[in-house]
Residue frames as a rotation matrix with the C-alpha (Angstrom) as fourth column:
UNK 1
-0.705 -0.362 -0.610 106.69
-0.495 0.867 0.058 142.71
0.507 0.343 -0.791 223.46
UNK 2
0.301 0.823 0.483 103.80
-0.786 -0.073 0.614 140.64
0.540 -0.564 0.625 224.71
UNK 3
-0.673 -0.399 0.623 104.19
-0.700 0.617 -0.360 138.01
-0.240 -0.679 -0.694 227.44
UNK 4
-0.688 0.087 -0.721 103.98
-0.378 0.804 0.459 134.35
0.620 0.588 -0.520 227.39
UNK 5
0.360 0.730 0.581 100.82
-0.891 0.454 -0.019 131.99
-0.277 -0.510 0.814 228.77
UNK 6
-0.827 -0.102 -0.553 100.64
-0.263 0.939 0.220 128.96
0.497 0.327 -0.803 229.47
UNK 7
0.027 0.988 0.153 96.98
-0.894 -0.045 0.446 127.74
0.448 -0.149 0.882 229.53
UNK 8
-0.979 0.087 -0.185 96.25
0.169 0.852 -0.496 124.45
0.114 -0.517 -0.848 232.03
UNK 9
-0.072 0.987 0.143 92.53
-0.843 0.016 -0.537 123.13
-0.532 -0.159 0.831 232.30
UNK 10
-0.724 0.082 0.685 91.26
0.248 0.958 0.146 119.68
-0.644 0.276 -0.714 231.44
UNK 11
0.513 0.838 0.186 88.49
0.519 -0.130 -0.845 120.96
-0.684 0.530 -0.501 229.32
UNK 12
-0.639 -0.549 0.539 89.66
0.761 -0.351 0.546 121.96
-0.111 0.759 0.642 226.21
UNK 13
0.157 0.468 0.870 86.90
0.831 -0.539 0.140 123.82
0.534 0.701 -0.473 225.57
UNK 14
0.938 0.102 -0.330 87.82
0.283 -0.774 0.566 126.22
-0.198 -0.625 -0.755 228.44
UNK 15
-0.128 -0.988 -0.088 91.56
0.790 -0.156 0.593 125.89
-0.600 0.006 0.800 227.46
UNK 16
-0.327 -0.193 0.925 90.65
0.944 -0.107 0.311 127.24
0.039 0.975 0.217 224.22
UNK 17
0.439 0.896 -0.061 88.86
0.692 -0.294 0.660 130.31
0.573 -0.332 -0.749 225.91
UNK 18
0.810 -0.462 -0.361 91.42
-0.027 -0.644 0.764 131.43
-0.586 -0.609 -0.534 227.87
UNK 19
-0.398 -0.898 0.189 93.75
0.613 -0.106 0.783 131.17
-0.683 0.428 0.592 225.24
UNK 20
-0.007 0.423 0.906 91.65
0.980 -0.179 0.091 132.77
0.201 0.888 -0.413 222.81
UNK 21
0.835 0.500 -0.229 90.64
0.550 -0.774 0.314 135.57
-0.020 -0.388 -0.921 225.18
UNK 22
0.447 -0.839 -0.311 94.30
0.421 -0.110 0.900 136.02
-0.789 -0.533 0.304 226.34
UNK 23
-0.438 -0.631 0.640 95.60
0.742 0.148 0.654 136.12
-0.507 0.762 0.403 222.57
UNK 24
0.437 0.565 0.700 92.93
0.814 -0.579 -0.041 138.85
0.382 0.588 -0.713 221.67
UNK 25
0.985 -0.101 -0.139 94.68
-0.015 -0.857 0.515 140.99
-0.171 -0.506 -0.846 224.52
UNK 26
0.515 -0.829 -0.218 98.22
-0.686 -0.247 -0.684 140.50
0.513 0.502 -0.696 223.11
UNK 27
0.383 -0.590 0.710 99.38
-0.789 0.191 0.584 137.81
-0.480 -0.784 -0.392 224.84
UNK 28
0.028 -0.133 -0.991 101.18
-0.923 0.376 -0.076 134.80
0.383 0.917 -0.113 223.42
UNK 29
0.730 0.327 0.600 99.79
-0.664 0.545 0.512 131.63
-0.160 -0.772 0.615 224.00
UNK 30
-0.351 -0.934 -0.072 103.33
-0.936 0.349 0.040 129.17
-0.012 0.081 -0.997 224.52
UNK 31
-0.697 0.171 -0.696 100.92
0.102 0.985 0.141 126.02
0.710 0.027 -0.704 225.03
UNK 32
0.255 0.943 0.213 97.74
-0.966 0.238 0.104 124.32
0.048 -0.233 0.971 226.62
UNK 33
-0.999 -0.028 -0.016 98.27
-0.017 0.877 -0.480 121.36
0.027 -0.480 -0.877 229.13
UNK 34
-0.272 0.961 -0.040 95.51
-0.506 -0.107 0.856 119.20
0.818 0.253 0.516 230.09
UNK 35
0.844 0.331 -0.423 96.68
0.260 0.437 0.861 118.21
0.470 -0.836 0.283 233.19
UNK 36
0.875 -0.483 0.021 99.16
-0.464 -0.827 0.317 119.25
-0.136 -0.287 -0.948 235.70
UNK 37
0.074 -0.947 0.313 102.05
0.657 0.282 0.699 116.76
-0.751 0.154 0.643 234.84
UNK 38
0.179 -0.175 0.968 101.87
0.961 -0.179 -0.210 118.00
0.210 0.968 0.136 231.14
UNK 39
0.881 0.050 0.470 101.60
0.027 -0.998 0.054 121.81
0.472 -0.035 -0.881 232.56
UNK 40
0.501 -0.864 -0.046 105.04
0.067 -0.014 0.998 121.16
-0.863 -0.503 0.052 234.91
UNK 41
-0.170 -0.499 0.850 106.92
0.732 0.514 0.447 119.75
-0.660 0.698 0.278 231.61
UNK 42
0.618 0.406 0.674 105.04
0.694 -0.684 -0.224 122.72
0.370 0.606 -0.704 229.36
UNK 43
0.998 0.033 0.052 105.98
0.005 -0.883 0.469 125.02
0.062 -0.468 -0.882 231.89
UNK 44
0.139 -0.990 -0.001 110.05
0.144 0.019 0.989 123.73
-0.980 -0.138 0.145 231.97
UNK 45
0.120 -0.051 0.991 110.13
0.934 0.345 -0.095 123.87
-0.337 0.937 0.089 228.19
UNK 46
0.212 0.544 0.811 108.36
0.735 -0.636 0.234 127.30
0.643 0.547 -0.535 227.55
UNK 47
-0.068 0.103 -0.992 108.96
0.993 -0.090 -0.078 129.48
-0.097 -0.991 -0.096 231.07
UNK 48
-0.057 0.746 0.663 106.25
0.656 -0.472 0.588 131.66
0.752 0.469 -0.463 230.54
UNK 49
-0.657 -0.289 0.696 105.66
-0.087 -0.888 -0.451 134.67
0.749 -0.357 0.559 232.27
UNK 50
-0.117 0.791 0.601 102.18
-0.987 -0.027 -0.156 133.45
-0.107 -0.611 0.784 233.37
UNK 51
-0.588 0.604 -0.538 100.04
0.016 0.674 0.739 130.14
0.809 0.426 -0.406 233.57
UNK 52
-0.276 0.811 0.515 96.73
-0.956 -0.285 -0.064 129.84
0.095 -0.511 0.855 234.36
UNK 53
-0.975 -0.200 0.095 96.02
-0.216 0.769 -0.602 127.06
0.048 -0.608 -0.793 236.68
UNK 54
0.275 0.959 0.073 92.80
-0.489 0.074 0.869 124.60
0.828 -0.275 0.489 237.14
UNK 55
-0.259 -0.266 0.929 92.52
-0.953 -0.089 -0.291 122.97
0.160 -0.960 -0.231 240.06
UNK 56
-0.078 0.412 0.908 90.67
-0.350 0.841 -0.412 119.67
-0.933 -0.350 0.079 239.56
UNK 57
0.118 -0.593 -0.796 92.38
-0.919 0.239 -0.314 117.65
0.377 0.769 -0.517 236.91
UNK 58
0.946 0.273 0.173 92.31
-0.323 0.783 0.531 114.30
0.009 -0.559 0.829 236.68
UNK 59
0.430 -0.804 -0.411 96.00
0.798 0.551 -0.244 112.75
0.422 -0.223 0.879 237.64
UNK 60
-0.282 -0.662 -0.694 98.16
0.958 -0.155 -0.242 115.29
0.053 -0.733 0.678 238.53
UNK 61
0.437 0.874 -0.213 96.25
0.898 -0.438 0.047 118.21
-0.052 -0.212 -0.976 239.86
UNK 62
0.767 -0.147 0.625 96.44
0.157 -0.901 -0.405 122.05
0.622 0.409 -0.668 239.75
UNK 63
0.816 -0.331 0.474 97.94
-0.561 -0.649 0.513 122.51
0.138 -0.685 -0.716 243.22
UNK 64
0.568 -0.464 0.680 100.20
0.396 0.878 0.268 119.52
-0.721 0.117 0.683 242.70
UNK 65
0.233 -0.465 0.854 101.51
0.935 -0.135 -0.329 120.96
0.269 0.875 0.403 239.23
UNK 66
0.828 -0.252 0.501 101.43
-0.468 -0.803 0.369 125.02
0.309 -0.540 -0.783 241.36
UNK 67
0.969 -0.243 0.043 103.94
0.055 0.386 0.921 123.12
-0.240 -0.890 0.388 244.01
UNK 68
0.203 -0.844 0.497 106.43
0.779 0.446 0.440 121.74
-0.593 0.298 0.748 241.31
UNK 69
0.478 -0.326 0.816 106.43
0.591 -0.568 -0.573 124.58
0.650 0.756 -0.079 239.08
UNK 70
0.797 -0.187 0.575 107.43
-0.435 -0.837 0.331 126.94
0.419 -0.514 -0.748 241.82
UNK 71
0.654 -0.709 0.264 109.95
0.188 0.490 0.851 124.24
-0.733 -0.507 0.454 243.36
UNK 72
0.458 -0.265 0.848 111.33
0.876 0.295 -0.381 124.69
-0.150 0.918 0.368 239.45
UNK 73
-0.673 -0.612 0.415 111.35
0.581 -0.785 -0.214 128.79
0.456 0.097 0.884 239.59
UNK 74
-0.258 0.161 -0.953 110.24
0.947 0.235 -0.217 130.43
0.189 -0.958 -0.213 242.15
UNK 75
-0.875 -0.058 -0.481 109.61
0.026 -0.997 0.073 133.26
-0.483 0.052 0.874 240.31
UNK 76
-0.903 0.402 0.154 106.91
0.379 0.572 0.727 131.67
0.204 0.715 -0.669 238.61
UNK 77
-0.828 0.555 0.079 103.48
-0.497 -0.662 -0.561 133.64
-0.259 -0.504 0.824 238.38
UNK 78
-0.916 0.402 -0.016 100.44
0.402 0.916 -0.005 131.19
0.013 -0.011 -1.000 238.66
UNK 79
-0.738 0.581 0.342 97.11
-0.662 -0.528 -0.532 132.31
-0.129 -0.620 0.774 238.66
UNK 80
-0.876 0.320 0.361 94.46
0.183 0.913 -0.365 129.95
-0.446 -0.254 -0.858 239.81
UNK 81
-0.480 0.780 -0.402 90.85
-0.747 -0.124 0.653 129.71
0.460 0.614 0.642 237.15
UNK 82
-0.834 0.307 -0.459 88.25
0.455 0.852 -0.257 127.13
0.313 -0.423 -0.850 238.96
UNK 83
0.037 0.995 -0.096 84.66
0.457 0.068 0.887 127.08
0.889 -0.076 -0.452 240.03
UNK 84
-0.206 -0.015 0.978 83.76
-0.610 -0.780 -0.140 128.84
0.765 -0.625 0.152 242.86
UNK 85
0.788 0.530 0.314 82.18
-0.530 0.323 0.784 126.14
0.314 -0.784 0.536 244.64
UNK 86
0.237 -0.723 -0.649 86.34
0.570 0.645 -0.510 124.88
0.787 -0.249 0.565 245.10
UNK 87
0.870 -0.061 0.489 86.64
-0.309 -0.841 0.444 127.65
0.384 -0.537 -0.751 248.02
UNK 88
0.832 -0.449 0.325 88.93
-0.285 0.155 0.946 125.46
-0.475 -0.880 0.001 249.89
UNK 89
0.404 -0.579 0.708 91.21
0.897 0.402 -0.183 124.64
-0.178 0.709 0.682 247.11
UNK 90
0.476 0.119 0.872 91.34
0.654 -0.710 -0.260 127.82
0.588 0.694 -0.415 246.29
UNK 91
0.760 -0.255 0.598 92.59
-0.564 -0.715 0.412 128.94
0.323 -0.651 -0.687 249.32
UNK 92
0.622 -0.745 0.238 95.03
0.442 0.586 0.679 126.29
-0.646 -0.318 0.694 249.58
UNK 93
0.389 -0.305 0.869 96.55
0.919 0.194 -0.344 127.34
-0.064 0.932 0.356 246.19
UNK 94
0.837 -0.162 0.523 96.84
-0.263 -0.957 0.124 131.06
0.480 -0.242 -0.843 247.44
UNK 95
0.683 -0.294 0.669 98.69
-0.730 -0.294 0.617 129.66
0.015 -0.909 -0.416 250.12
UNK 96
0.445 -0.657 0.609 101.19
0.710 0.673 0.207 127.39
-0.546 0.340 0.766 248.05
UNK 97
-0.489 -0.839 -0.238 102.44
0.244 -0.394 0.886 130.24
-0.838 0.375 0.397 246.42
UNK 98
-0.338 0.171 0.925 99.63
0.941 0.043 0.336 130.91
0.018 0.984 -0.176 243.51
UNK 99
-0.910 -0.311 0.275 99.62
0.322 -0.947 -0.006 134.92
0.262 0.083 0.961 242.47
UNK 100
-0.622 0.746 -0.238 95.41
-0.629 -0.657 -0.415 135.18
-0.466 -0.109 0.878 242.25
UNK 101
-0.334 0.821 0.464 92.18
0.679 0.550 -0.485 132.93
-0.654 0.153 -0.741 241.81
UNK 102
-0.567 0.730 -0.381 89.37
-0.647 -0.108 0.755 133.80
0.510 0.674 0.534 238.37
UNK 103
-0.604 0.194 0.773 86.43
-0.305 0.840 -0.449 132.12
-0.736 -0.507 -0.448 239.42
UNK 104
-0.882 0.469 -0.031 84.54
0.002 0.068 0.998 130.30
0.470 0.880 -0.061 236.63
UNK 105
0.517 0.413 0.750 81.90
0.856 -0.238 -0.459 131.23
-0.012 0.879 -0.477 234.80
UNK 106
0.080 -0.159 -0.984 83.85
0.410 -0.895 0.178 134.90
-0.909 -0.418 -0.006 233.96
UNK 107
0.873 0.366 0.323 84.35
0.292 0.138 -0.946 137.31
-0.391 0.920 0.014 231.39
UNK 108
0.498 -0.711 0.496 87.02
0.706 -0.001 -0.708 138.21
0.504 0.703 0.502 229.24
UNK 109
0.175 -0.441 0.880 87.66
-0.673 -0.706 -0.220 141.62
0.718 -0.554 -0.421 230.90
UNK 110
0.940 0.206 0.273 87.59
-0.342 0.550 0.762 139.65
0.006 -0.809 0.587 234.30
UNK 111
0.620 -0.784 0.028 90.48
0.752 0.604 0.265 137.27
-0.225 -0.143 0.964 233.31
UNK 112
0.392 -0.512 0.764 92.31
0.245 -0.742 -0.624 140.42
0.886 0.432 -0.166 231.52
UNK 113
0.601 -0.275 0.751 92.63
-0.747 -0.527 0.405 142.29
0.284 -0.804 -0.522 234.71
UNK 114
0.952 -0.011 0.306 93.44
-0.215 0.689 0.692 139.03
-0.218 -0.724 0.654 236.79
UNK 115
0.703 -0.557 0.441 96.47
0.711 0.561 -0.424 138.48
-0.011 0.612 0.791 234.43
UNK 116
0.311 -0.427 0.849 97.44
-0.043 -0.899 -0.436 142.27
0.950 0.099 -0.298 234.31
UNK 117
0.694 -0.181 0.697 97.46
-0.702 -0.384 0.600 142.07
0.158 -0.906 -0.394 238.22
UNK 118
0.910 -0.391 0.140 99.30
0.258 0.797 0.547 138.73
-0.325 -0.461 0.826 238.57
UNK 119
0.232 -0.797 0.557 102.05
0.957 0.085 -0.276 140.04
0.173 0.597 0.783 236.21
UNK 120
0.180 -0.181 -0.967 101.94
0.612 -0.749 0.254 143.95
-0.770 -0.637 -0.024 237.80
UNK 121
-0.723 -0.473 -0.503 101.40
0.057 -0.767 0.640 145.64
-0.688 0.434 0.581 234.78
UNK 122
0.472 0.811 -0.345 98.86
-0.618 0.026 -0.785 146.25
-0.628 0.584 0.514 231.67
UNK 123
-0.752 -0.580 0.313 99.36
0.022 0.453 0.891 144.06
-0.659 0.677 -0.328 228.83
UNK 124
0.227 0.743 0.630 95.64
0.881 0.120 -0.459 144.29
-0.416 0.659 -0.627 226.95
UNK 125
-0.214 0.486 0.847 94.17
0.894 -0.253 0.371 146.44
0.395 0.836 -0.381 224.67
């Protein structure tokens, strides 16, 4: 049975990327926020196995939308997608409770793994 995503990123074109990629390895994508209010609210609707998290969003940010989703279900597996040059974000977000960082630019395999590891198991191809 494949497991659910939920894609977050203000760029669509990157949403669409990691959903694409994801959906080529069997996952199913449950929705694609473009900011972190809409990803909380996505994420109470749909409670996906995963969602992949940006970090710099304009209104309500990744680590802001990380916080509440986990205040929501604490089982919740985040993993954090963002530029490298966010280092310190990025380590904040570890340390709110998010499963594993992707840094952008990456490739498909890249996120694959990152997803397999956040969820402790294979799910691709």
């Amino acid at each position: 049975m494949p497991k659910n995503v939920l894609v977050v990123d203000d760029s669509m074109l990157m949403r669409r990327m990691i959903a694409g990629s994801l959906a080529d390895a069997g996952w199913n994508v449950v929705g694609e926020a473009a900011d972190g209010e809409e990803a909380v609210q996505l994420y109470a609707e749909t409670r996906p196995d995963l969602v992949t998290m940006d970090i710099v969003m304009p209104g309500t940010g990744g680590i802001e939308a990380l916080v509440r989703i986990l205040q929501f279900d604490p089982d919740a597996k985040v993993v954090v997608v963002s530029a490298l040059n966010q280092t310190r974000l990025i380590s904040e977000a570890i340390r709110k409770g998010a499963q594993d960082f992707l840094g952008k630019p990456f490739l498909p395999e890249q996120l694959q793994e990152t997803v397999d590891r956040a969820v402790g198991e294979t799910v691709g191809i």
